[in-house]
Backbone as CSV, one residue per row, in Angstrom:
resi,resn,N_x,N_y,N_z,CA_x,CA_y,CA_z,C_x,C_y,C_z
1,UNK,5.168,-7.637,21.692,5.725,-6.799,20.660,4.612,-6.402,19.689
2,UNK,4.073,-4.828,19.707,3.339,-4.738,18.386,4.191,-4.706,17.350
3,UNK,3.723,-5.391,15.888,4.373,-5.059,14.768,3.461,-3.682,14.200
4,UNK,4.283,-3.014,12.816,4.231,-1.383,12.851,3.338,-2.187,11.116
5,UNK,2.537,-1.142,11.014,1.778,-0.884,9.601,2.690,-0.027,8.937
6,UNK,2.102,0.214,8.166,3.130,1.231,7.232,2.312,2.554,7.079
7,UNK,2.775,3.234,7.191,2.256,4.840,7.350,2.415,5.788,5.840
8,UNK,1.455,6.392,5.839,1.210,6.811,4.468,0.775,8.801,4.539
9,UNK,1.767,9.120,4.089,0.973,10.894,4.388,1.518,11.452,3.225
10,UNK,-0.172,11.448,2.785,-0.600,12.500,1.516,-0.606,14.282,1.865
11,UNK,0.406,14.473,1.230,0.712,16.281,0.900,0.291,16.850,-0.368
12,UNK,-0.035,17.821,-0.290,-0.294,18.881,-1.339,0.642,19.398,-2.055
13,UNK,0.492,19.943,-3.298,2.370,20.882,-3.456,3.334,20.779,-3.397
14,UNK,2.969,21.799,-1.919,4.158,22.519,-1.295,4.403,21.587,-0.399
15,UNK,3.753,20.506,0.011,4.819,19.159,0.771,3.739,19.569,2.207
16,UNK,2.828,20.371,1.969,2.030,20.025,3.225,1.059,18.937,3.542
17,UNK,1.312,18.200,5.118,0.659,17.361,4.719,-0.911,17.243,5.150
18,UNK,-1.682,16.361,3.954,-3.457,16.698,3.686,-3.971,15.822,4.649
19,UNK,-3.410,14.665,4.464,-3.862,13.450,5.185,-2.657,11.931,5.652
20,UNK,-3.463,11.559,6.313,-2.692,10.132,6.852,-3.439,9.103,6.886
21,UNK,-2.628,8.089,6.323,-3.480,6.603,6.247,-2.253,5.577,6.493
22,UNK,-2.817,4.834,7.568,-2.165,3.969,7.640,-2.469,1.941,7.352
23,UNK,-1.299,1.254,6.492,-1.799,0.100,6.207,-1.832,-0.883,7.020
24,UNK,-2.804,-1.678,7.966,-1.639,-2.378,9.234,-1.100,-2.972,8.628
25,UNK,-0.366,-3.844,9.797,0.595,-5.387,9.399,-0.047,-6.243,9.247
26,UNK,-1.224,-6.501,9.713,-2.479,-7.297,9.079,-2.440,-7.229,7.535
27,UNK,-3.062,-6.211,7.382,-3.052,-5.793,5.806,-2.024,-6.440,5.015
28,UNK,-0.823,-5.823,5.531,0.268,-5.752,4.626,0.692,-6.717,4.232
29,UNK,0.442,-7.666,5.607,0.775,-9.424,5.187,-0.331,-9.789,4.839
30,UNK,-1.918,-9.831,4.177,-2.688,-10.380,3.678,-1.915,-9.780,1.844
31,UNK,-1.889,-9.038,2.010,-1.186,-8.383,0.144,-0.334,-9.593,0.180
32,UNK,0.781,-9.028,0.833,2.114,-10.262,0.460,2.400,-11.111,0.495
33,UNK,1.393,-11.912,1.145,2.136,-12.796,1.830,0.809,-14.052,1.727
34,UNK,-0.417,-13.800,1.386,-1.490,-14.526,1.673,-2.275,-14.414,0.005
35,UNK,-1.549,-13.557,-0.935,-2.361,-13.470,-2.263,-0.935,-13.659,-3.523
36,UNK,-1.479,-14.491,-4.037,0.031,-15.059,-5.086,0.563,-14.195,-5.325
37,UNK,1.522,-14.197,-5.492,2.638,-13.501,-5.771,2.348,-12.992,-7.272
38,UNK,2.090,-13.557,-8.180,2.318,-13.205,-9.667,0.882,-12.020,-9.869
39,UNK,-0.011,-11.867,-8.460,-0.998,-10.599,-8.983,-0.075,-9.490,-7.991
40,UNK,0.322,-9.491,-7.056,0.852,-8.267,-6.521,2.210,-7.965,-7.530
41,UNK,3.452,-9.139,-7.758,4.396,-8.737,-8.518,4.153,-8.161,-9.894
42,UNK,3.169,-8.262,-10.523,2.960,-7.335,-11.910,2.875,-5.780,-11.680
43,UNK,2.311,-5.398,-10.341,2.172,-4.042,-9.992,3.442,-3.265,-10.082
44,UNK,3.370,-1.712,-10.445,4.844,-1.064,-10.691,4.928,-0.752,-9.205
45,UNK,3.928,-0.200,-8.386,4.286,0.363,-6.644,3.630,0.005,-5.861
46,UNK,2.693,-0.971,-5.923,2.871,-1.767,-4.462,3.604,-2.684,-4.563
47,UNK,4.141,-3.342,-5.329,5.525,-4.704,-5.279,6.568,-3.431,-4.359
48,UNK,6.973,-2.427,-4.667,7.584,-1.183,-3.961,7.527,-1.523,-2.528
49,UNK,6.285,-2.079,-2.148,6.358,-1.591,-0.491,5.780,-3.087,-0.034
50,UNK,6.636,-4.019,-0.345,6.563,-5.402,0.179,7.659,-5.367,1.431
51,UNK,8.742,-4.683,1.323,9.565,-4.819,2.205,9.936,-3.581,2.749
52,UNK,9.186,-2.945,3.317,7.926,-1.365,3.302,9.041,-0.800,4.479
53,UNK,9.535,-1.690,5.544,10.605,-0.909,6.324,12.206,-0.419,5.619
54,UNK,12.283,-1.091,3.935,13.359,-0.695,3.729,13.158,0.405,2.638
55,UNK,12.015,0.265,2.437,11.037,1.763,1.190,11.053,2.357,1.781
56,UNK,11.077,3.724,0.824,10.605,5.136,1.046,9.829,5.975,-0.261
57,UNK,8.840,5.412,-0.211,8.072,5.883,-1.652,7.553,7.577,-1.388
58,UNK,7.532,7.831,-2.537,7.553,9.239,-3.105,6.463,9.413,-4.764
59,UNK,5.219,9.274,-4.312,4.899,8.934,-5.264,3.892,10.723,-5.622
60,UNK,4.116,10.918,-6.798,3.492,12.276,-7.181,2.475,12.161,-8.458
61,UNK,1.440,13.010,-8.394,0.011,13.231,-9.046,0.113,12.105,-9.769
62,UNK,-0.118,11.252,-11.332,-0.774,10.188,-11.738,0.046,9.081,-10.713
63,UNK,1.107,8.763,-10.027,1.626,7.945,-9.519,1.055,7.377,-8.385
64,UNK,0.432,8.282,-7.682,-0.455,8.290,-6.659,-1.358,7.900,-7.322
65,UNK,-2.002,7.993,-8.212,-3.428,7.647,-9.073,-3.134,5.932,-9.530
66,UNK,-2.147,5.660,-9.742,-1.578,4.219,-10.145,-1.725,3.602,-9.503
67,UNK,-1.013,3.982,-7.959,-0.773,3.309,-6.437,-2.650,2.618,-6.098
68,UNK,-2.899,3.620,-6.132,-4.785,3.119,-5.938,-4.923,2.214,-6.590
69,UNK,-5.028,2.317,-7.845,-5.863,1.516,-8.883,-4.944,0.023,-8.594
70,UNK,-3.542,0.071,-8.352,-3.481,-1.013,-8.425,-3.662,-1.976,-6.621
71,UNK,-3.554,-1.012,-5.802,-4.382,-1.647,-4.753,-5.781,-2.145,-5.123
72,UNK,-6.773,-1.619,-5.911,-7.886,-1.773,-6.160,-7.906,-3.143,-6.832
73,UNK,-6.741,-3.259,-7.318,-7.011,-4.856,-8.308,-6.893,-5.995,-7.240
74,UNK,-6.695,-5.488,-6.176,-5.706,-6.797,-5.170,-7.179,-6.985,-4.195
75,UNK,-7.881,-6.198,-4.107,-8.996,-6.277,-3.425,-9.783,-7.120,-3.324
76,UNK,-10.694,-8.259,-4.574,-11.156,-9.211,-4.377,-10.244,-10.128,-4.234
77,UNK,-9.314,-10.517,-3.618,-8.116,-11.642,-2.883,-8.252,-11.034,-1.437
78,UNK,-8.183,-10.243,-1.211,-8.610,-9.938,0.390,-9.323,-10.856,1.364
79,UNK,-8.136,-11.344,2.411,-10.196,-11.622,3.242,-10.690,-10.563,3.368
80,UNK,-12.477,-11.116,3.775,-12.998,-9.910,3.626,-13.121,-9.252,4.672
81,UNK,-12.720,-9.345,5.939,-12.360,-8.567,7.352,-11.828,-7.355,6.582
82,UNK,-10.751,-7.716,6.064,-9.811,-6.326,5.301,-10.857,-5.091,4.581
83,UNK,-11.700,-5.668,4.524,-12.771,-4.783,3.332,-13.784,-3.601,3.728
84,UNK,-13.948,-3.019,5.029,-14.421,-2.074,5.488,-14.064,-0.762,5.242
């Protein structure tokens, strides 16, 4: 059985889409599941996509700018495989 990453597609505007990034399940369980809880739960939208098959985020101009920065804080808790 592969397990699924979570899929991410950045649009422009008019809802076209610019790009695609996807997080694996690797990933997703090193965030949640492998780094305390009390640094991912302070976040307003990645705590959002802990349980990422029942989300559907919609995140627009500074929100998207948020979403980063606060991935960016979670980064030194990473192993560092994750870090390329």
């Amino acid at each position: 059985m592969r397990l699924l990453g979570l899929d991410i597609m950045l649009c422009d505007s008019n809802g076209n889409e610019t790009d695609y990034v996807e997080i694996s399940y690797e990933l997703h369980t090193q965030i949640f599941y492998n780094i305390n809880k009390e640094l991912w739960g302070k976040t307003k939208y990645v705590r959002n996509l802990k349980h990422y098959y029942l989300a559907k985020g919609n995140f627009k101009g500074s929100e998207v700018e948020e979403f980063i920065q606060e991935l960016n804080t979670l980064v030194p808790f990473l192993d560092k495989r994750y870090l390329n």
